[in-house]
Structure formats: structure tokens, C-alpha cells
C-alpha positions as CSV (number, residue, x, y, z in Angstrom):
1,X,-1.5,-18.9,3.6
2,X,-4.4,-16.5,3.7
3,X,-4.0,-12.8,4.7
4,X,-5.7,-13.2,8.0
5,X,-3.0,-15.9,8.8
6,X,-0.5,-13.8,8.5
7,X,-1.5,-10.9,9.7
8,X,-2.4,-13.0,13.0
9,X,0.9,-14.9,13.0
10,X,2.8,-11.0,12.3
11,X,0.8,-10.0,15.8
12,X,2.3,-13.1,17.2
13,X,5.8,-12.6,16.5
14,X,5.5,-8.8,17.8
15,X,4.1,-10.0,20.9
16,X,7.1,-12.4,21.3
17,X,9.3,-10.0,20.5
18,X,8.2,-6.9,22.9
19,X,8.0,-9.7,25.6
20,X,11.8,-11.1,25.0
21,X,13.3,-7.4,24.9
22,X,11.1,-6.0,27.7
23,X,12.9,-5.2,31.2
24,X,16.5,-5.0,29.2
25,X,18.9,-2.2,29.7
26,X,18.6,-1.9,26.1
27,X,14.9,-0.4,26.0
28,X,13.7,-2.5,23.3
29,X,10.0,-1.3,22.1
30,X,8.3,-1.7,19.1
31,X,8.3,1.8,16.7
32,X,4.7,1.0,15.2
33,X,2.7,-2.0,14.3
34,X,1.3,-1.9,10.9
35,X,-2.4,-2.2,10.0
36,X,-3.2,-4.5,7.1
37,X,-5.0,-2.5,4.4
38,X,-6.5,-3.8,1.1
39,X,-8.5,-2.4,-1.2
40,X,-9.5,-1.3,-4.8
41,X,-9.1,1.9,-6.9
42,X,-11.8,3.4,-9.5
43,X,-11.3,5.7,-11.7
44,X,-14.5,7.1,-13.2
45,X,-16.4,4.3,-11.6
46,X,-14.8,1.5,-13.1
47,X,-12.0,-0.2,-12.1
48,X,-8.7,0.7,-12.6
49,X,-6.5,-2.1,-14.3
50,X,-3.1,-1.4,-13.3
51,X,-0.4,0.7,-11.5
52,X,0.7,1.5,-8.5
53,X,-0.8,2.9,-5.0
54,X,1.7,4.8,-2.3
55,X,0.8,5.9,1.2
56,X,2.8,8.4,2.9
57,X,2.1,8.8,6.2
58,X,2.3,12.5,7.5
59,X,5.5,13.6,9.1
60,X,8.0,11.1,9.4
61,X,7.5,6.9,8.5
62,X,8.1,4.5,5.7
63,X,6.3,3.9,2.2
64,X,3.6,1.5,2.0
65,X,3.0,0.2,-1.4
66,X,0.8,-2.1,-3.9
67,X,0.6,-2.9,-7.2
68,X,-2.7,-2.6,-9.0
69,X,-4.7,-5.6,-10.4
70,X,-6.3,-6.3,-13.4
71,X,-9.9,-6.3,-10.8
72,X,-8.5,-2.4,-9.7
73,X,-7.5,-4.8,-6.2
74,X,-4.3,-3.6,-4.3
75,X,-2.6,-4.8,-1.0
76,X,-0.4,-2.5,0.6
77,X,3.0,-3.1,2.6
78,X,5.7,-1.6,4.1
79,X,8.3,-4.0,5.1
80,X,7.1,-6.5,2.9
81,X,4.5,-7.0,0.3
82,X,1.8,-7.2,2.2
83,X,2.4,-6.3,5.9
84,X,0.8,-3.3,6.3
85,X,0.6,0.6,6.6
86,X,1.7,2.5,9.4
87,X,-1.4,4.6,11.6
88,X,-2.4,8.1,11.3
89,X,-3.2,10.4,8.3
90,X,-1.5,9.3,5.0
91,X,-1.4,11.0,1.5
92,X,-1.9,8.9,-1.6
93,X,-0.1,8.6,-5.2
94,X,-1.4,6.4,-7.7
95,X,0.0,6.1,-10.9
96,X,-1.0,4.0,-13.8
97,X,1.2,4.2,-17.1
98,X,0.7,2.2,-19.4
99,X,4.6,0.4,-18.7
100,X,2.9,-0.8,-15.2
101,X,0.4,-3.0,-17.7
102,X,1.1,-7.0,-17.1
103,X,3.6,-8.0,-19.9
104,X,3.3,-11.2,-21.7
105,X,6.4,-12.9,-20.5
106,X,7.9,-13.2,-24.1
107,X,8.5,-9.5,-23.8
108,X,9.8,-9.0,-20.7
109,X,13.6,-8.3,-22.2
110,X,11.8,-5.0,-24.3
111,X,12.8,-2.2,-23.1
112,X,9.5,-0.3,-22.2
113,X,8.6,3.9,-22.2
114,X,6.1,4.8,-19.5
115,X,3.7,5.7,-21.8
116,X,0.4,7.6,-21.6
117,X,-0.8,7.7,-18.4
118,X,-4.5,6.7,-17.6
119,X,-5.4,8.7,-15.4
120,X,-4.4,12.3,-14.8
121,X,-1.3,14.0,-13.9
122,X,-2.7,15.0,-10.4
123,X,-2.9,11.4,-9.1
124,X,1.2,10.7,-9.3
125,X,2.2,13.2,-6.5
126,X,1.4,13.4,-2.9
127,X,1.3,17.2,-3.3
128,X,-1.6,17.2,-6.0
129,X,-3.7,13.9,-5.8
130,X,-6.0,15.2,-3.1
131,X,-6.2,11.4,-1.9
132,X,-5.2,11.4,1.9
133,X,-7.0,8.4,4.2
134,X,-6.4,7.9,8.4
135,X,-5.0,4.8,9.2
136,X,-6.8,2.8,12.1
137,X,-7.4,-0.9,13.6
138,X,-11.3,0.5,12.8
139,X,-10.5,1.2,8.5
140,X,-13.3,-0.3,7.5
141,X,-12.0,-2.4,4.2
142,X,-12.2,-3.4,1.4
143,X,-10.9,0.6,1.5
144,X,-12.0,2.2,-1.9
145,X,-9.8,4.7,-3.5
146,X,-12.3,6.6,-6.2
147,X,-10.6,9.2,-9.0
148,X,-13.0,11.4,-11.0
């Protein structure tokens, strides 16, 4: 199943959803839908060839994740792997140590050191990375992350 697919049938279900619990005593209503962002990070200009990318959106609200291709590609999700961020203004993490490389499954029982990282220090906190992006139905994608 493609991403449009099931980002569409996600939309679905929350319809169905609101519509079941609407008019209860109970006051059932949706917290936040999550947008479907995807994207690709550079560092230097090239792509970056693995790690990790966090949003956290400003004030209160869940992680959204993704893990970093080989191609510098990333999903993100909250709930699940690919389901989404939550709207408004987010800071970004990245990090990229060499542990987050893709290990040849023979190796997988190795215990592994983070390593050097490949990027700077800056990048791995919220605080420091200077990465922050607004979440909206508009986010033009494929959203590029780029790290000097």
C-alpha cells in the first residue's frame, strides 16, 4: 500500500470515528489529526546517509520520528511509523552516529558504540540545532532539511 493510501484511508477512519462518538455524553473529539510529512536531509549538500530525524512540536504534543535512508529520505510518524506530525511550529534533532549505519545482518548480535558522529554536535538537541519547521496541510514536500 502506497503512502497516499494510507494516509487517505487514516482520514477515513477519523471521520468514522468523530461521526460514531459525536452527540454522546461522553464528548468524544479528535485531539489533532496528523499531517503526513516526508522528506530528505543534506548535510553540506549532499545527502545524508543515516540517522535519525525528531520533531517536537512547541508546547505540549508527542514525538514524530524517522529514520534516515541510505538516499538522505525520511518519513516521519507519531503513532506509528509513518502517520504523521502533529500542526504548528516544531523544532528539529537529527542525529547521525555512525551505530545508526545499516548493519549487515551477520552482525546484528555485536554490541555497537555510537561512534563518531557525522555531523555536528548542534544537530542532536532541540535547544541547539536551529532546525524548527511549521506544520500545515499546505507543507509543501518533499520537505528538505539542509545542515551546513
Amino acid at each position: 500500500m502506497n503512502h497516499n493510501n494510507r494516509s487517505r484511508r487514516y482520514a477515513g477512519l477519523k471521520v468514522i470515528l468523530a461521526a460514531m462518538c459525536c452527540g454522546t455524553s461522553a464528548g468524544c473529539y479528535l485531539e489533532f489529526e496528523l499531517i503526513p510529512v516526508h522528506g530528505q536531509v543534506l548535510f553540506q549538500g549532499e545527502p545524508l546517509q543515516y540517522g535519525s530525524v525528531m520533531f517536537q512540536p512547541q508546547g505540549e504534543g508527542p514525538l514524530a520520528r524517522g529514520t534516515i535512508q541510505a538516499d538522505g529520505t525520511f518519513v516521519l510518524g507519531t503513532e506509528s511509523e509513518d502517520d504523521g506530525v502533529r500542526p504548528g511550529n516544531c523544532r528539529v534533532r537529527i542525529t547521525a552516529f555512525e551505530a545508526q549505519r545499516v548493519i549487515p545482518q551477520e552482525n546484528h548480535n555485536q554490541e555497537i558504540a555510537l561512534g563518531q558522529s557525522a555531523i555536528p554536535a548542534k544537530y542532536q538537541s532541540f535547544g541547539t540545532s536551529g532546525v524548527a519547521v511549521e506544520i500545515t496541510p499546505e507543507l509543501e514536500l518533499p520537505l528538505v532539511i539542509e545542515l551546513d
